[in-house]
Each structure stands twice: as C-alpha cells, then as structure tokens.
C-alpha positions in Angstrom: -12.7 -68.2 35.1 -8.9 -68.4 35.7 -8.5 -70.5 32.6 -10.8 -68.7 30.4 -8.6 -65.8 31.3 -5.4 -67.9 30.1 -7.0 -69.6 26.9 -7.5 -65.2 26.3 -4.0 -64.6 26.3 -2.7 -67.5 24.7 -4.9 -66.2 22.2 -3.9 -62.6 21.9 -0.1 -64.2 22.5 -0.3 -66.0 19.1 -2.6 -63.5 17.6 0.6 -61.2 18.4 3.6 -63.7 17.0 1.6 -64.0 13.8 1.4 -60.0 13.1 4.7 -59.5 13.9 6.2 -62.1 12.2 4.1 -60.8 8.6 5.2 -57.5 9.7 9.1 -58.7 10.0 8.4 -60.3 6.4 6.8 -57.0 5.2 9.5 -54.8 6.3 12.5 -57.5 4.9 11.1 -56.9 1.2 9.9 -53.2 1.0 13.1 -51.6 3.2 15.6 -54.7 2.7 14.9 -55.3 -1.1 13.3 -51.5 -2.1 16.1 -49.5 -0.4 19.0 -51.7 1.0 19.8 -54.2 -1.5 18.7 -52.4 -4.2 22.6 -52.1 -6.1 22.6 -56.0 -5.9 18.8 -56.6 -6.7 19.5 -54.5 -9.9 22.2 -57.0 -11.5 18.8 -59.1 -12.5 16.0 -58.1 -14.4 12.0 -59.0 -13.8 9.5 -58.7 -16.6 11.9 -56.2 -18.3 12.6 -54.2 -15.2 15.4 -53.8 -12.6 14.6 -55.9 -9.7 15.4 -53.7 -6.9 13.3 -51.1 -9.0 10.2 -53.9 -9.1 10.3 -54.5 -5.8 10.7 -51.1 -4.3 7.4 -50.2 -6.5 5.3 -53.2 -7.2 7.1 -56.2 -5.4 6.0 -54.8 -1.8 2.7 -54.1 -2.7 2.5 -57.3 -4.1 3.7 -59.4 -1.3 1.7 -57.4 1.2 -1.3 -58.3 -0.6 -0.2 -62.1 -0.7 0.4 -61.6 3.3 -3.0 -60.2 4.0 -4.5 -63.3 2.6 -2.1 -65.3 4.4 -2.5 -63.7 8.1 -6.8 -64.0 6.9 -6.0 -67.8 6.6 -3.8 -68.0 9.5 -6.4 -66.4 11.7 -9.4 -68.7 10.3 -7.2 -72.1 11.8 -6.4 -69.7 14.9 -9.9 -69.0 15.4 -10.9 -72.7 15.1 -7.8 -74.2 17.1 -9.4 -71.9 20.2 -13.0 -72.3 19.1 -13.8 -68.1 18.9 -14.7 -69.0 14.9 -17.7 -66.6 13.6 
C-alpha cells in the first residue's frame, strides 16, 4: 500500500512540473511578448503585421492551442510510463 501511495505522488508530482512548466511558457509569450517586449517585437513584421501586435492578439492564442496538444501528448506517455492509461 505504502508504494502504491508513492507511485500516486510521483504521479501528481510530474503531473504538476508538466502544467507548470506549459503555464511558465504560456505566460512568457502572452505577458513577455504581448505587453513587455512589445517596443522591440514591433521592429519586425509577421504576415504584414507588427509582431508584438501578432503576438499579443493571435500569437498567444496560437501557442496555447499548440500547448494543449502538447500537455494532451505529454500526459498520454505519462499515463503509460505509470500504467493509469484509459
């Protein structure tokens, strides 16, 4: 039982590092590149637009959906590296 217990929060520990490190990702592009570096993101240009514009309106969005789909895959190879796959 003790080891059940342990494999549980080694688990939840890894199931933790993994949201916060998305989350750390998440917050570096829509504060850090939307509102932060936004004077030195808009010296360059994407698809016509300013970049710190793009990324404070589309570019967080966008890389939010690309981490949901990563933290999805990341969980699947959790899941089977502790055997608690559906």
């Amino acid at each position: 039982m003790k080891q059940n217990t342990n494999t549980a929060e080694q688990y939840w520990r890894r199931n933790l590092q993994i949201i916060f490190s998305y989350l750390t990702v998440w917050f570096m592009v829509s504060f850090g590149c939307g509102i932060v570096f936004v004077d030195e993101l808009n010296q360059f240009s994407l698809f016509g637009f300013k970049l710190g514009y793009w990324f404070a309106n589309q570019g967080s969005v966008f890389v939010f959906s690309v981490l949901t789909i990563a933290y999805a895959v990341r969980m699947n190879r959790l899941d089977n590296e502790f055997d608690v796959n559906e």
